[in-house]
C-alpha positions as CSV (number, residue, x, y, z in Angstrom):
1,X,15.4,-5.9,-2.3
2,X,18.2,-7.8,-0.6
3,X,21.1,-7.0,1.2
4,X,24.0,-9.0,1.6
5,X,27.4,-8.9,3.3
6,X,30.7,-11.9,3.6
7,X,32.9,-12.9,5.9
8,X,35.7,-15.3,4.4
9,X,34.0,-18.6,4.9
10,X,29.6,-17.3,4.2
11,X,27.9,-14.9,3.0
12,X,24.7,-14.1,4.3
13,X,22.0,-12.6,2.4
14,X,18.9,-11.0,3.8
15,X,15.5,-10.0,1.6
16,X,14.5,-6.3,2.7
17,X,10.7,-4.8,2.5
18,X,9.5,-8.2,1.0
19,X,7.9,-11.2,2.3
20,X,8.7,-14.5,1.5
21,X,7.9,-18.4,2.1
22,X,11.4,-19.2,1.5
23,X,12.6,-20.1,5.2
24,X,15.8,-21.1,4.0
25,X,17.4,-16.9,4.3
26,X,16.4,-14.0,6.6
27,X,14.2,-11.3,5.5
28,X,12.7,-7.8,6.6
29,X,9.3,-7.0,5.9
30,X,6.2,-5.3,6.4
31,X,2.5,-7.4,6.2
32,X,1.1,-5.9,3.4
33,X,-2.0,-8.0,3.5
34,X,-2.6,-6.3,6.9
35,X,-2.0,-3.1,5.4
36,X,-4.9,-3.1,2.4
37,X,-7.3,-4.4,5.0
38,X,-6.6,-1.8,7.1
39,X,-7.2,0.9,4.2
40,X,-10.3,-0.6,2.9
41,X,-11.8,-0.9,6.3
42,X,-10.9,2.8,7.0
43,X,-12.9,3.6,3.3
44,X,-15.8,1.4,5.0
45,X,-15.7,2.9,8.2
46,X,-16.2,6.2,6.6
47,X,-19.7,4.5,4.5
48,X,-17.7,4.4,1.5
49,X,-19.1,1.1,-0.7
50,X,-18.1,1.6,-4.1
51,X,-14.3,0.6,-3.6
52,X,-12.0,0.8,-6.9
53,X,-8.4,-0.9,-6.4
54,X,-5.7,0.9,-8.5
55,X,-2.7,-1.2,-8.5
56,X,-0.4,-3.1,-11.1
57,X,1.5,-5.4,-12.3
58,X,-0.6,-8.5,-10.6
59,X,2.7,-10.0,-10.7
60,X,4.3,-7.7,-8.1
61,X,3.8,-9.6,-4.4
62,X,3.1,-6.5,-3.1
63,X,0.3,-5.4,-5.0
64,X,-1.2,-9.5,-4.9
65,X,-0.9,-9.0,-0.9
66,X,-2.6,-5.7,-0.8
67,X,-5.4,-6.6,-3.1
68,X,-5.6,-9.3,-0.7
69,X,-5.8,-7.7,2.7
70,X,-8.6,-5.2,0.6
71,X,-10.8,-8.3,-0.2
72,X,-10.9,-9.3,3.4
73,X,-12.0,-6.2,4.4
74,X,-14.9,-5.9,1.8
75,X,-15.5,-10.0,3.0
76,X,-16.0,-8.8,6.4
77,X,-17.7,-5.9,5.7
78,X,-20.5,-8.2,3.4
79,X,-20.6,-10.6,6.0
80,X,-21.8,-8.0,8.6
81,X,-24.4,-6.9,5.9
82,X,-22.8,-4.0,4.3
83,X,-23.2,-4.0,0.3
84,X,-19.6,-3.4,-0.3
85,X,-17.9,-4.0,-3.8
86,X,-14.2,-3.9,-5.1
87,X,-13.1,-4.1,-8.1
88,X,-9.4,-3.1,-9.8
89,X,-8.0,-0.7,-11.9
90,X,-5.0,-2.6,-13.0
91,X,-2.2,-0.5,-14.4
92,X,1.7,-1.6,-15.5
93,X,3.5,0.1,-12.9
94,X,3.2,1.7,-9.8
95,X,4.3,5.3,-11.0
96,X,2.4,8.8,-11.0
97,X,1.9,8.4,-14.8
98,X,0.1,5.1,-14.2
99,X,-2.2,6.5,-11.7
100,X,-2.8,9.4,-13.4
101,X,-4.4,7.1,-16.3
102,X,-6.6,5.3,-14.0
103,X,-7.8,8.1,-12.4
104,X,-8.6,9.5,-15.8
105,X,-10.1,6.2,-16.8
106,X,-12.1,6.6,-13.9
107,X,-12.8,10.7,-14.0
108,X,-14.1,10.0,-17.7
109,X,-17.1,6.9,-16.9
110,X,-20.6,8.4,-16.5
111,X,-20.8,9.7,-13.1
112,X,-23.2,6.8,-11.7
113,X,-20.6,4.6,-12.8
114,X,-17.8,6.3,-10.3
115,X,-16.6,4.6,-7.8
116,X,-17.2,6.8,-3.9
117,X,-13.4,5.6,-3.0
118,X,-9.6,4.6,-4.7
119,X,-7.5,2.4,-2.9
120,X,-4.1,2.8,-4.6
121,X,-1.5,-0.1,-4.3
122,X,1.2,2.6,-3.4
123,X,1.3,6.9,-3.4
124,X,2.9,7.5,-6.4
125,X,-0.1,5.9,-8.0
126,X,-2.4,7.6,-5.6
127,X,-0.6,11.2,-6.6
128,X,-1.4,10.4,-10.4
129,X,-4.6,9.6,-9.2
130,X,-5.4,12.7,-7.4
131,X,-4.1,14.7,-9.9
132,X,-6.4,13.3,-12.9
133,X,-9.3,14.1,-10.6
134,X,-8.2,17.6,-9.9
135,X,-8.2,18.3,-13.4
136,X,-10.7,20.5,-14.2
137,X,-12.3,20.5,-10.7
138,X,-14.4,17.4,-12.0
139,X,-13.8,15.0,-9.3
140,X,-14.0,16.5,-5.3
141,X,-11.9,14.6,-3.1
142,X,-12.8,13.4,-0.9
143,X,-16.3,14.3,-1.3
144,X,-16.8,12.6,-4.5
145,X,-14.3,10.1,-4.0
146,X,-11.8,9.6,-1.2
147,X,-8.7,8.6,-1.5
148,X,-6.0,6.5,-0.1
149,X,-2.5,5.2,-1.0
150,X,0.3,3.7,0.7
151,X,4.0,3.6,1.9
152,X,3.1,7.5,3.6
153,X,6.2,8.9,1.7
154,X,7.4,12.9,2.3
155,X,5.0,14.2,-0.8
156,X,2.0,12.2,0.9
157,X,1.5,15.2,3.6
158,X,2.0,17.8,1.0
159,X,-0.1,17.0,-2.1
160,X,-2.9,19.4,-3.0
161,X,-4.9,17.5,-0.7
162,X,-3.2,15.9,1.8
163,X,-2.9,12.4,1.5
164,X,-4.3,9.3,3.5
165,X,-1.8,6.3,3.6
166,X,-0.7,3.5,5.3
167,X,2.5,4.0,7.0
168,X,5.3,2.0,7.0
169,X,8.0,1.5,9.5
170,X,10.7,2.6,6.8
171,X,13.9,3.3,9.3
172,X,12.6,0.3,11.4
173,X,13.1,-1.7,8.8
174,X,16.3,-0.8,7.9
175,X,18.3,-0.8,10.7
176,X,17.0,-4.3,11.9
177,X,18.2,-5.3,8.4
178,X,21.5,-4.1,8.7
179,X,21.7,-5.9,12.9
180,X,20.0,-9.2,11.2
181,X,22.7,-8.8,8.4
182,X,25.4,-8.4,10.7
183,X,24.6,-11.3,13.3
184,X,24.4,-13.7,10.5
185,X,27.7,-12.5,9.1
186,X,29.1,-12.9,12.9
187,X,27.3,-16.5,12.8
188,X,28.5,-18.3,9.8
189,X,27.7,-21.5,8.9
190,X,25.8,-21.5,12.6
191,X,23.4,-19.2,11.4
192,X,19.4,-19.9,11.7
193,X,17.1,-17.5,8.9
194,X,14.8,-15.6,10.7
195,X,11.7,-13.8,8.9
196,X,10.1,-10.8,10.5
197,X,7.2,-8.7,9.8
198,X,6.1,-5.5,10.6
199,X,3.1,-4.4,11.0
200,X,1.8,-1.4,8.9
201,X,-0.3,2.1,10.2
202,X,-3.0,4.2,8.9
203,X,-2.0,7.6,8.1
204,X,-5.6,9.9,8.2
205,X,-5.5,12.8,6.2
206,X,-8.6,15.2,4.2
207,X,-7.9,12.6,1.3
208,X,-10.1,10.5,2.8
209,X,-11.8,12.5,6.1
210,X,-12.1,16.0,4.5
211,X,-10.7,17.8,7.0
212,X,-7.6,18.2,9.1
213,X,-8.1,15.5,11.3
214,X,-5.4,16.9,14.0
């Protein structure tokens, strides 16, 4: 997303939530690479091995830098010894309906073939998710399969079972948008881009521990 205001001589323009390696104009952003390591290693830390990505389009940066951050997890994690595997469940948008199909793609494999956790590229997906393995009562979670998403939005805490997610710094990020925007409005032609990053935080819930872990 990008935000943009003008004075009469410049405009300035800054790219919100979204990383980029265009140094050229300011932007806002949180590492999302960072972020799926940080969920993947939390499904490792728990003994999970079996790892299934659900996430789509592979076009969308944010899904490419999660998927990334997941990969150096499981890398790590292999290194240190651990038999660890991730694969992805690729679906065309990152909405409830979406993850509801892969979680019934995944619900309806034989049951050796499940993975023992879902990292999902964002919590709408992981919702859909959730709710194709409560269907039924045929997948437990987190006891068959944990579960984790990301962005920590307001329906995260309440789902059926309480959501793991990795946070992001939402208000954070807007309001240094809006003071970035504004000193390079105040600037002008003097301006000089700057790019910053956030750094994201793991949200621990019973999707993934099983219990309240407060």
């Amino acid at each position: 997303m990008a935000a943009k205001t003008t004075t009469q001589s410049e405009a300035a323009h800054i790219l919100v939530d979204r990383q980029t390696e265009d140094t050229s104009f300011s932007s806002v952003a949180v590492d999302d690479v960072a972020g799926g390591r940080l969920a993947v290693e939390h499904l490792i830390g728990l003994g999970r091995r079996r790892i299934a990505l659900v996430g789509g389009p592979s076009s969308l940066r944010q899904v490419v830098d999660r998927l990334a951050g997941a990969r150096q997890a499981v890398d790590a994690a292999s290194a240190a010894g651990a038999e660890v595997t991730l694969e992805v469940v690729e679906t065309t948008a990152l909405t409830v309906l979406q993850g509801r199909s892969a979680g019934e793609t995944i619900r309806n494999r034989p049951r050796d073939e499940w993975p023992d956790a879902v990292f999902a590229a964002n919590d709408l997906l992981a919702m859909g998710v959730l709710q194709a393995f409560s269907m039924l009562g045929s997948v437990r979670v987190p006891d068959d399969i944990a579960l984790i998403g990301y962005d920590d939005i307001d329906f995260a805490s309440a789902a059926v079972v309480p959501l793991s997610s990795i946070r992001q710094p939402s208000a954070l990020i807007g309001h240094t948008a809006v003071e970035l925007l504004l000193r390079e409005a105040d600037a002008g032609a003097r301006r000089v881009p700057e790019q910053i990053v956030f750094q994201p935080e793991l949200v621990v819930r019973q999707s993934t521990v099983g219990v309240d872990p407060s």
